[in-house]
C-alpha positions in Angstrom: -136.0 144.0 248.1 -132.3 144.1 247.1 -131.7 147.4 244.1 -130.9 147.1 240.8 -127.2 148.0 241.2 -127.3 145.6 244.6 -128.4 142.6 242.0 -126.0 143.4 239.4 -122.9 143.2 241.7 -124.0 139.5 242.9 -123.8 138.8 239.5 -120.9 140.6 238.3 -118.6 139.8 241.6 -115.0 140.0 240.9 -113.4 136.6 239.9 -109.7 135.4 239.8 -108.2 137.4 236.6 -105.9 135.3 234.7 -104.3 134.5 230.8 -106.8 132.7 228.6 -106.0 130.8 225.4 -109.0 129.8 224.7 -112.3 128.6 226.2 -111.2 126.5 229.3 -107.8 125.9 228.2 -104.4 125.9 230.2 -102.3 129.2 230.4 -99.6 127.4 228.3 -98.7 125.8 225.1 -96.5 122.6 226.0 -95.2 124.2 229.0 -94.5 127.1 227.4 -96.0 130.4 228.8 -97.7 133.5 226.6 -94.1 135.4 227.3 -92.2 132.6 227.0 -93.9 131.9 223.2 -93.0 135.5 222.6 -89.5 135.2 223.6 -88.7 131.8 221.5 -91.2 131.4 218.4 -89.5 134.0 215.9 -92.4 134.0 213.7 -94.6 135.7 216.6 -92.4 138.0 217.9 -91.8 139.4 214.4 -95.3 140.5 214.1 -95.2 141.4 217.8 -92.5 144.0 217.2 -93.5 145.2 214.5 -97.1 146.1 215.0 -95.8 147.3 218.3 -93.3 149.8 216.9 -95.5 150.9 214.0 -97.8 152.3 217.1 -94.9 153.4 219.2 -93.5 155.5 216.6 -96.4 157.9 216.5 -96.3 160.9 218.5 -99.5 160.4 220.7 -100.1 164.8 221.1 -102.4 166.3 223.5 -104.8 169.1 222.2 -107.3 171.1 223.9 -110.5 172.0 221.7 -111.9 175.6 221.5 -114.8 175.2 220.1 -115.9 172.3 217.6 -112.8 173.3 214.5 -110.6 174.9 216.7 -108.3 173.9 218.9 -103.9 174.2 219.7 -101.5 171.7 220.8 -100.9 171.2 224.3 -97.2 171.1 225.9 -97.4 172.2 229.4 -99.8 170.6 231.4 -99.8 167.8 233.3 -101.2 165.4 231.0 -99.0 166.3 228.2 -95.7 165.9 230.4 -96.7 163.1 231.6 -97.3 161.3 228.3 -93.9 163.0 227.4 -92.4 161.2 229.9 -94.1 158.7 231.5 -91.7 158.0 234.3 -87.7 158.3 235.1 -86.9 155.6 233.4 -88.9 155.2 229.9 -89.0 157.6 226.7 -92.7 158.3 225.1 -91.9 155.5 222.6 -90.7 152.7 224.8 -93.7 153.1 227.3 -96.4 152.7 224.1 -94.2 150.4 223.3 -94.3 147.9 226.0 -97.9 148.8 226.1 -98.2 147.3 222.8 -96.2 144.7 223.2 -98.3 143.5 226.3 -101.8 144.1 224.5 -100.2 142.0 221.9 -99.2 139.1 223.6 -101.4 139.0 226.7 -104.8 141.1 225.8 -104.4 142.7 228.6 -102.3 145.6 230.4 -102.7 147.3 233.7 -101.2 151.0 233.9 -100.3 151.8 237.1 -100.8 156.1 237.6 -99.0 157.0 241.1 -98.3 160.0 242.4 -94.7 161.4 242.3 -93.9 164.6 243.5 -90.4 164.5 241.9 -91.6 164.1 238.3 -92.3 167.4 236.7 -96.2 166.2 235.9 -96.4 165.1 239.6 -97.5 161.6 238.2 -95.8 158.5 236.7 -97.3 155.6 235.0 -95.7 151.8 235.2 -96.9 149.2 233.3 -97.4 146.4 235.6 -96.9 143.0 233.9 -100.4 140.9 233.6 -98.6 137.4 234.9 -98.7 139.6 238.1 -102.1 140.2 238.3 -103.8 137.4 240.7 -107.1 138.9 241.1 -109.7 141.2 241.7 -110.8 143.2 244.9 -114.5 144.0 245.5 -116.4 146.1 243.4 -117.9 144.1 240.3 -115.9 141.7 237.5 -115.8 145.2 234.9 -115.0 147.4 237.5 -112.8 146.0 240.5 -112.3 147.9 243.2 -108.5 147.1 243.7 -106.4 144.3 241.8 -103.9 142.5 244.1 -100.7 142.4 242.7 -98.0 139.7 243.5 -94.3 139.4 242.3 -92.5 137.1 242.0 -90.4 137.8 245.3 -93.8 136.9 247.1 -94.6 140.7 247.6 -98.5 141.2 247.2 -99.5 144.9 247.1 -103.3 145.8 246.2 -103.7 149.1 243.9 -107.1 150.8 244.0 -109.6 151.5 240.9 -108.6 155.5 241.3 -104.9 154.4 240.0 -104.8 151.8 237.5 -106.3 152.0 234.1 -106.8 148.7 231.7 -106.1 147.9 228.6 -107.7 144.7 227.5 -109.8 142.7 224.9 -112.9 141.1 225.7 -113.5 137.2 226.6 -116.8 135.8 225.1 -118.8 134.3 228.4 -116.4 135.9 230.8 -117.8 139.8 231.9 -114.5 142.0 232.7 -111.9 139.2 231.2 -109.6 138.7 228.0 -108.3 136.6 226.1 -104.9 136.9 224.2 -104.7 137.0 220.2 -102.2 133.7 221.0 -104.9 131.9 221.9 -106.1 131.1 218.1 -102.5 130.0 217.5 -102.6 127.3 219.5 -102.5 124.8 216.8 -99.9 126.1 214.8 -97.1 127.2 217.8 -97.3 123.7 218.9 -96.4 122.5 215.8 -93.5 124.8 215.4 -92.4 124.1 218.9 -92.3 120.1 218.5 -90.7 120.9 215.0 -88.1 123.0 216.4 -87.7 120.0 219.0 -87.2 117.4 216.7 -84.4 119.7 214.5 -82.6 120.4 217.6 -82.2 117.0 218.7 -81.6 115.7 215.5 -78.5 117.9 214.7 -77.0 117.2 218.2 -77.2 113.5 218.4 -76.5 113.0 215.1 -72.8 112.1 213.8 -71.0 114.3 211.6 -71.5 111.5 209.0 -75.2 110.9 208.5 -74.9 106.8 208.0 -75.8 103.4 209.2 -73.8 100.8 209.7 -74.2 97.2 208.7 -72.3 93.6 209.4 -72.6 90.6 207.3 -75.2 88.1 208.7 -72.8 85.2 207.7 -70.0 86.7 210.3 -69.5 86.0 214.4 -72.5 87.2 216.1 -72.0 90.1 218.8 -73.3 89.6 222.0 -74.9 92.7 223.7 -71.5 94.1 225.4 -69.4 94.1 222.4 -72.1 95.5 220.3 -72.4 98.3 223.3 -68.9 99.0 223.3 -68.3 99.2 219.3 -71.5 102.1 219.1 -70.2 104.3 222.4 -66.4 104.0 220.7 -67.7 104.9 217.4 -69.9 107.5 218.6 -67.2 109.4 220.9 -64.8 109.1 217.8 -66.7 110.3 214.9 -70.1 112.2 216.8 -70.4 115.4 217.3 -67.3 117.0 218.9 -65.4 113.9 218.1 -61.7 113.9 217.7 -62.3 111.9 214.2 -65.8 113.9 213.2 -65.5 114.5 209.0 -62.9 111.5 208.6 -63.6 108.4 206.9 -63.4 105.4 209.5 -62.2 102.4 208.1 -64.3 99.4 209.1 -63.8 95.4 209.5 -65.4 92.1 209.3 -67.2 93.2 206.4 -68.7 95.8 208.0 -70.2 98.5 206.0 -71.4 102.6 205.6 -74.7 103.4 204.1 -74.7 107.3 203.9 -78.3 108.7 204.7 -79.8 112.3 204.6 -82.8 113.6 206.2 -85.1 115.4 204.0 -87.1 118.0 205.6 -89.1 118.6 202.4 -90.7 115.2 203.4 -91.7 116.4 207.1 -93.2 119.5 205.2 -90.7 122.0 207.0 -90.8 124.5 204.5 -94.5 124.7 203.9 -94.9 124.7 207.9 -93.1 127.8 208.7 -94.8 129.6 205.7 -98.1 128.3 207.6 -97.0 129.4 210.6 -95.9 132.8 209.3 -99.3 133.3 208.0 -101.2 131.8 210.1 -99.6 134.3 212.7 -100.1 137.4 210.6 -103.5 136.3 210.1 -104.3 136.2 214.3 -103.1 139.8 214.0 -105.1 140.7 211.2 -101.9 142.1 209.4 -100.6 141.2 205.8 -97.8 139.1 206.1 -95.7 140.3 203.3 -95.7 143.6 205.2 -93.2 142.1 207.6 -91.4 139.0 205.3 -90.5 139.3 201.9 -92.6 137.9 198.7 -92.0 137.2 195.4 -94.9 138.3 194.2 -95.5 141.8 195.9 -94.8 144.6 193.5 -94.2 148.3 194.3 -98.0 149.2 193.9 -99.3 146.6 196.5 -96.4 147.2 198.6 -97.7 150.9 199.1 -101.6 149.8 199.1 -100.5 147.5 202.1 -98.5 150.0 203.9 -101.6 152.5 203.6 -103.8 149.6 204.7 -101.9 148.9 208.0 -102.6 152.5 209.8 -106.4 151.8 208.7 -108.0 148.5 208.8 -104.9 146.7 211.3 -103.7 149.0 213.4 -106.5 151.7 213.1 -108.7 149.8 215.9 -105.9 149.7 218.0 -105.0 153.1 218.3 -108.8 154.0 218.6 -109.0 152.0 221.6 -105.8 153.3 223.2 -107.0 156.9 222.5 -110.6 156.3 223.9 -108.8 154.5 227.0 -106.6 157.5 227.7 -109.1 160.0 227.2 -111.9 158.3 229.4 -109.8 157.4 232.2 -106.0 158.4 232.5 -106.7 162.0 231.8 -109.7 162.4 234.5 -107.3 160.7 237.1 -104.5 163.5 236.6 -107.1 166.4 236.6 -107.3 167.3 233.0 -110.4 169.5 231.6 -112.8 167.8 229.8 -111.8 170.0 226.4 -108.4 168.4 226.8 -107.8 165.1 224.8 -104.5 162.9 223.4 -104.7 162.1 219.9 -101.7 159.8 217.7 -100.2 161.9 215.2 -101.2 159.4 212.0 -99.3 162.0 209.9 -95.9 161.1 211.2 -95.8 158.3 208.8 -96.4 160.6 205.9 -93.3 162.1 206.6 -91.7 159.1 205.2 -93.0 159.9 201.4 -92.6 163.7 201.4 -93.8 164.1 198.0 -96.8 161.8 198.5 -97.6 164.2 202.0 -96.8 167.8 199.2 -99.3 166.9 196.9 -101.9 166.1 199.3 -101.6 169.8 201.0 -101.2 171.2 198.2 -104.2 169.7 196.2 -106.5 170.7 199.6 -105.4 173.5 200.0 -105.5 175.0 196.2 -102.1 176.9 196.0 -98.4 176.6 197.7 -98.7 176.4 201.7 -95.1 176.9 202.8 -93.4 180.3 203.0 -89.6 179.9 202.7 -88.8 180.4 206.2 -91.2 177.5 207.2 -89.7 175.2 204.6 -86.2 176.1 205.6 -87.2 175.4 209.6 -88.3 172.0 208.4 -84.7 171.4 207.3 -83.8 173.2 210.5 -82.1 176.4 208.9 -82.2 179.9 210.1 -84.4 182.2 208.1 -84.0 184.5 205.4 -85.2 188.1 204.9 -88.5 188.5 203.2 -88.8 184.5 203.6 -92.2 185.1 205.6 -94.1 186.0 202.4 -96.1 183.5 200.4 -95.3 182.9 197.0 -98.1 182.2 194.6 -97.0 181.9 190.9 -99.8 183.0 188.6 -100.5 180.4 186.7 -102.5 179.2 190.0 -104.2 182.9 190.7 -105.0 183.4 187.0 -104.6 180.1 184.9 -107.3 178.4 187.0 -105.4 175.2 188.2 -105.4 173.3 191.7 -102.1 173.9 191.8 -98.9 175.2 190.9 -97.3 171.1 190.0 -100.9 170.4 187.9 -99.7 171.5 184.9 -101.8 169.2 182.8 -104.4 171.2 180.8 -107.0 170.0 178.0 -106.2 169.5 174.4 -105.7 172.5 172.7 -106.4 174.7 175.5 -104.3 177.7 175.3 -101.6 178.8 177.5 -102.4 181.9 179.3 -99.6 182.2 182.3 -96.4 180.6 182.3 -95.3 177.1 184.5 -94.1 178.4 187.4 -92.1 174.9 188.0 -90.8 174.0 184.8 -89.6 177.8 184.9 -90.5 178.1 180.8 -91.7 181.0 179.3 -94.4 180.4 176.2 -96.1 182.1 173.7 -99.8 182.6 174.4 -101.3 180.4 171.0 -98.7 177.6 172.3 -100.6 174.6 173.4 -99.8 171.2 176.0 -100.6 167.8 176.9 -99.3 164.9 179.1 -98.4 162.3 177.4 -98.8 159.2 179.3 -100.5 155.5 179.0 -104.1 154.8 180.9 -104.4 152.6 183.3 -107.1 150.9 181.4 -104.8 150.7 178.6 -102.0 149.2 180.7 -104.1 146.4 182.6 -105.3 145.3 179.3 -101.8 144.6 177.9 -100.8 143.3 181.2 -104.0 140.7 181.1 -103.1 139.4 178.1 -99.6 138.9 178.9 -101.0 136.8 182.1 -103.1 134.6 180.2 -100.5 133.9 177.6 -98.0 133.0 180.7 -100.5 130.2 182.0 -101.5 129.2 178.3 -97.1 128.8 178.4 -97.0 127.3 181.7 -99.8 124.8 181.2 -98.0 123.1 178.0 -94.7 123.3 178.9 -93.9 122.5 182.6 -95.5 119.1 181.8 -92.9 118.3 179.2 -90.0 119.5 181.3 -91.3 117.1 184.1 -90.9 114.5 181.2 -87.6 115.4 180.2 -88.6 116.1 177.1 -85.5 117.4 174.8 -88.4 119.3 172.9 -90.0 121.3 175.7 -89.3 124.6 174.4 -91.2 125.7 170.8 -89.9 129.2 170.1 -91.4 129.8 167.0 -94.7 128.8 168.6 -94.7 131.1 171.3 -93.0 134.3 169.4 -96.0 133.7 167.1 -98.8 133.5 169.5 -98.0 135.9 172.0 -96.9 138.6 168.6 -100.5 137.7 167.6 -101.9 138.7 171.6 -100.0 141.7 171.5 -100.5 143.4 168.0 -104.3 144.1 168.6 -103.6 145.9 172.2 -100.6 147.9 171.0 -102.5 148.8 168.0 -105.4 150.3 169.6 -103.1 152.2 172.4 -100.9 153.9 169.2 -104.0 154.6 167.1 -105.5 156.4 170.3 -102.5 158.4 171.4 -101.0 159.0 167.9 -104.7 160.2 167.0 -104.6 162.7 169.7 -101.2 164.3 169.3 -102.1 165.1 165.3 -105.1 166.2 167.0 -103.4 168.7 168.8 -100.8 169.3 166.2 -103.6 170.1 163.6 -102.8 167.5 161.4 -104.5 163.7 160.2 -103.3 160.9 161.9 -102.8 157.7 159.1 -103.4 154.7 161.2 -102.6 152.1 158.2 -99.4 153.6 158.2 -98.2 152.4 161.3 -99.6 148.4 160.8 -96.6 146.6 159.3 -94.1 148.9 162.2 -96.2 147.8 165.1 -96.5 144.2 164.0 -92.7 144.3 164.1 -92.9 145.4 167.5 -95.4 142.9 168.6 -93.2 140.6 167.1 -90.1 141.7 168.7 -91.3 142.4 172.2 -92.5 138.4 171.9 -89.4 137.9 170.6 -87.9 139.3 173.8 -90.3 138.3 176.7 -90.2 134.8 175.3 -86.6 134.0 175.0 -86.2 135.7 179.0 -88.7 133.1 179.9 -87.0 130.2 178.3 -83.2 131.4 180.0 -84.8 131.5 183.3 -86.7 128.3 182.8 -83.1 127.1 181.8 -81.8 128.1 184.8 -83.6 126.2 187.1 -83.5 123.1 185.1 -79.6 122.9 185.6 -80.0 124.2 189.3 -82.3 121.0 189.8 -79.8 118.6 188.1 -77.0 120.1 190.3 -78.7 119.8 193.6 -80.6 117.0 194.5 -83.2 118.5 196.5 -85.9 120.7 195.1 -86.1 124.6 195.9 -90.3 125.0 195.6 -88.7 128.9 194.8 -86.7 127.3 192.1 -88.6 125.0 189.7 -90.6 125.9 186.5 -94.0 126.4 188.1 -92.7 129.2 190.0 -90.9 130.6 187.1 -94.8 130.7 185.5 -96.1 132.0 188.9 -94.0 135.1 189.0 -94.3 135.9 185.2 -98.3 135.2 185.3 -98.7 137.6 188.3 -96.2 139.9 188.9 -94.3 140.0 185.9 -97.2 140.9 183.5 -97.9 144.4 186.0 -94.6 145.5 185.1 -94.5 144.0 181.1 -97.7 145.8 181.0 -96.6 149.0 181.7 -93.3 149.1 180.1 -94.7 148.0 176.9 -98.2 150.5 177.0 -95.5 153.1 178.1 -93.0 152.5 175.0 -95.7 152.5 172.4 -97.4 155.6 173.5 -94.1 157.5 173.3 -93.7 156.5 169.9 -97.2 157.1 168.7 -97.3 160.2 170.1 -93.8 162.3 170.3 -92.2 160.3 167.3 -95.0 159.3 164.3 -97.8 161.8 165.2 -95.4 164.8 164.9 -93.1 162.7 161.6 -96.6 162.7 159.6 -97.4 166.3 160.5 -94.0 167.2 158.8 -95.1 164.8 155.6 -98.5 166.8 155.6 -96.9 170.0 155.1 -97.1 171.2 158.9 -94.7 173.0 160.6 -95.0 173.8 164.6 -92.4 174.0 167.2 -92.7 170.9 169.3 -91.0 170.5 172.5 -91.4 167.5 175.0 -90.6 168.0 178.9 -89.6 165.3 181.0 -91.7 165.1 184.4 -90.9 163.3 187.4 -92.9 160.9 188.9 -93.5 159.5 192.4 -90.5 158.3 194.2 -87.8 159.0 191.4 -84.6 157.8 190.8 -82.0 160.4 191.8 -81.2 160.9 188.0 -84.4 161.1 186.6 -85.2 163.9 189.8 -82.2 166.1 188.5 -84.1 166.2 184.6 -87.6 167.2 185.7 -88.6 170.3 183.5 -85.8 169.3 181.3 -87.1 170.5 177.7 -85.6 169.4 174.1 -87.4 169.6 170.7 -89.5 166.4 170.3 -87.6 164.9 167.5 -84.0 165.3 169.9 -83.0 162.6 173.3 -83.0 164.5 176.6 -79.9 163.8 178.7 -79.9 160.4 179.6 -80.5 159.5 175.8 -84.1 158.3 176.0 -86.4 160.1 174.1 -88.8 159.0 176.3 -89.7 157.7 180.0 -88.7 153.8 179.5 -87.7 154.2 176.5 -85.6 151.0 175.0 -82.4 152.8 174.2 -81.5 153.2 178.5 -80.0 150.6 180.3 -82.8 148.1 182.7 -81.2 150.1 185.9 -83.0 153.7 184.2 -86.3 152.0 182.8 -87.2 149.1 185.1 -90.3 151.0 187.5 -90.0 154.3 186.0 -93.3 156.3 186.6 -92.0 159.7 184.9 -94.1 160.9 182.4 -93.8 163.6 179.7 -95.6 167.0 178.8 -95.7 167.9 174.7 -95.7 171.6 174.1 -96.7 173.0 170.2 -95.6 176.4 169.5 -97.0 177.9 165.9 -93.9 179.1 164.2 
């Protein structure tokens, strides 16, 4: 009786390896191969590229593990030079590269590992291109022994299981075969590729005037030559590339021009290259907005998506690749079995230094950099007594993460001085961050969202009218003042609350009412009348041009102001009103009450900063005073849109008893 491992080959005999889009389907798309698509439909090579060089640009390391937390970088064996450089003719970057830009497009890559006693690892790696792959040699269909290999010169060269390794996904119903990620776009390429057909051969038969000609039916007939030689003279003339192509022919026997245009807007172009676009991004489970520009992505999801690419899109990927590499390339060159290859994921942190700083420097409890480290990151030659670590005290003695968390509790006192605002401070003095809540933020921002589809819902209809009334100001400035008041209300009261708190004063809510309801008012006002220019805009943009713009009409206007407009409204408004609650009335009524402290405000930078704000951080007037750039606050009304617009700074009060 036949073994186990006897049975399972019979069943798992090698079979012809080949490209599959899909169960049974051809190898093609309307002639067109899986490289050819790559090479001509834009929207897929996008995605290709970029996914491909987001992988590529990691450094893919080689370590060697002493024990289960230790371990040290490897540079000198052969494993790690031959990853360095792959073979005489690629970088690190363009071999993972191509590797990625295979996987991408075919599901499946075959690395080549031959011997080559002229490289400095002894080894080289080629990746060998799948269309050349005609099938499999013995052994069974997971584990061939041999592929045989054919060129397109007619060469056919078989390489055994000891020197390839494979990269490849996995074909449902098909043991040991794959299937490329084009195969779900099917549908949608072939779609592009008849649309792009049709465009082409429209714009090169066509004349350079878009018309049709007519004759009178009451005139002498043509017969069939006449009628032949009038169109091939007329087309040679005035077609494209004619001698008279943009000139006005003049025409006899009644004959006459009817000027016609092709809209595209009626074939759906537009909406079928933003399908296509996503419909691509979707195959490759990546955001599409990370690779084309949208409307509606704002600063915070345009950082949540760049996070989520190294994790849920690319993360699998890389995992796979790694496993690959460590299960079978690095056996093949001899390497120990505490040797692995790893992608460096923090390369890409390097690209927000500040974001990559506070993320050390929170773990780790204290600074982490000597000088002389620091300064060889810039590549400059050390200092003298640059090897020592400096720790400021307020993170050995005031009891903080570290030496940037400057933030402490109300009326906790100051024991050691800020190290990085470089301010020295009585010991009674006390601080607080002044800055909205989140909480407080969306809430504002949710109103101003509702209020935008409330707007859009009444008065896009009467535009589509052409109503001359379409616009009520008074109505809108009152409703959305009446949204607004509440919400900015409760954000002063909380904040101006606090500061007199701090202060050691009472904090008179009813004094602020009528102030606040001016602001509501005027903030409406504002928002309202911005609305109605750009709503303007695209009204005479439509009655100059004849063909809609779906990026230029009144429902998108609404779109953008009831999505990712409010964010933004949200957190400029919250912002504003918590800087005057709490470094402006709070500190106005303490004076009124008889209370006299020394308050001082410090500007602090935020993520990401402008280059100007950057130069003020631990910049410190006296709360009543502007600091440099003449806000008395971070996005404050008095600087220009260029200083506020996406300002994250924040500010830190400090009261000092006289």
């Amino acid at each position: 009786m036949a073994s186990i491992m006897d049975r399972l080959r019979a069943i798992l005999r090698p079979t012809v390896v080949q490209i599959s889009l899909g169960s049974d389907a051809p190898t093609q798309v309307l002639n067109y191969t899986a490289s050819k698509l790559y090479q001509t439909q834009d929207n897929l090579q996008a995605v290709v590229n970029f996914l491909s060089n987001s992988i590529a640009q990691l450094p893919l390391k080689v370590y060697t593990r002493d024990g289960e937390n230790d371990r040290r970088r490897d540079r000198n064996s052969v494993a790690a030079q031959l990853l360095w450089l792959p073979n005489r003719d690629q970088t690190a970057y363009e071999f993972i590269r191509a590797l990625a830009v295979e996987y991408y497009v075919f599901g499946c890559v075959y690395v080549w590992v031959a011997v080559d006693a002229d490289s400095s690892s002894g080894y080289q790696m080629r990746i060998i291109p799948s269309e050349w792959v005609q099938e499999a040699v013995g052994g069974t269909r997971y584990a061939p022994d041999a592929i045989r290999v054919s060129t397109k010169n007619g060469m056919c060269v078989e390489i055994p299981r000891e020197e390839f390794v494979c990269f490849k996904t996995y074909s449902p119903g098909n043991p040991g075969g794959y299937i490329s990620p084009i195969s779900g776009l099917r549908q949608t390429l072939q779609e592009q590729i008849e649309a792009g057909n049709f465009r082409k051969q429209l714009w090169h038969s066509s004349g350079r005037l878009n018309a049709q000609i007519t004759r009178p039916k009451d005139v002498a007939p043509w017969d069939e030559n006449a009628r032949r030689t009038f169109a091939e003279a007329f087309r040679e003339a005035w077609g494209a590339g004619g001698d008279k192509a943009g000139s006005i022919p003049i025409m006899e026997d009644g004959m006459e021009i009817k000027p016609f245009n092709t809209s595209f807007k009626e074939s759906q172009w537009a909406e079928s290259v933003k399908l296509s676009r996503e419909s691509v991004a979707a195959a490759y489970m990546i955001n599409p907005s990370l690779v084309w520009h949208s409307d509606t992505q704002t600063y915070a999801s345009s950082k949540d998506n760049a996070r989520a690419l190294y994790a849920e899109c690319l993360g699998p990927v890389i995992q796979m690749i790694q496993q690959r590499i460590n299960a079978f390339l690095l056996p093949m060159v001899g390497a120990s079995d505490r040797t692995y290859v790893e992608f460096d994921l923090r390369e890409k942190l390097k690209g927000s230094f500040e974001e990559r700083a506070s993320i050390l420097q929170s773990a780790v409890g204290g600074p982490w950099m000597t000088r002389n480290e620091a300064r060889a990151d810039n590549n400059l030659p050390p200092l003298e007594g640059g090897d020592d670590l400096i720790v400021p005290l307020n993170v050995t003695e005031g009891g903080q993460a570290s030496p940037t968390d400057t933030h402490m509790d109300e009326q906790e006192p100051m024991t050691a001085e800020p190290a990085p605002l470089k301010m020295r401070k009585k010991a009674d003095a006390s601080r607080t961050r002044v800055s909205a809540t989140q909480k407080e933020e969306e809430s504002i921002a949710k109103a101003l969202s509702k209020f935008f589809k409330r707007q859009g819902d009444s008065v896009i209809p009467r535009i589509g009218a052409d109503s001359d009334d379409w616009w009520n100001g008074k109505r809108w400035d009152k409703e959305l003042a009446d949204d607004l008041e509440p919400l900015i209300q409760k954000v002063a009261d909380a904040h101006g609350t606090s500061m007199a708190k701090l202060i050691g004063s009472e904090y008179d809510t009813e004094q602020t009412r009528n102030y606040l309801r001016k602001v509501a008012e005027g903030r409406a006002a504002a928002i309202n009348e911005s609305t109605r220019r750009k709503l303007q805009e695209v009204i005479d943009e439509a009655a100059e041009d004849e063909e809609e713009d779906e990026e230029h009409t009144p429902a998108h206007v609404f779109d953008v102001r009831e999505n990712a407009q409010s964010e933004a409204l949200g957190h400029y408004l919250a912002l504003a009103v918590v800087g005057w609650a709490a470094m402006h009335e709070a500190p106005e009524q303490a004076k009124q009450q008889g209370i006299n402290k020394k308050i001082e405000k410090i500007w602090v930078t935020g993520d990401n900063p402008r280059s100007s704000h950057a130069l003020m951080n631990g910049e410190t007037v006296p709360v009543g005073e502007a600091f440099s750039n003449g806000a008395f606050w971070p996005g404050d009304d008095n600087l220009e849109p260029d200083e506020s617009c996406y300002c994250n700074c924040t500010t830190e009060v400090i009261i000092t008893e006289e």
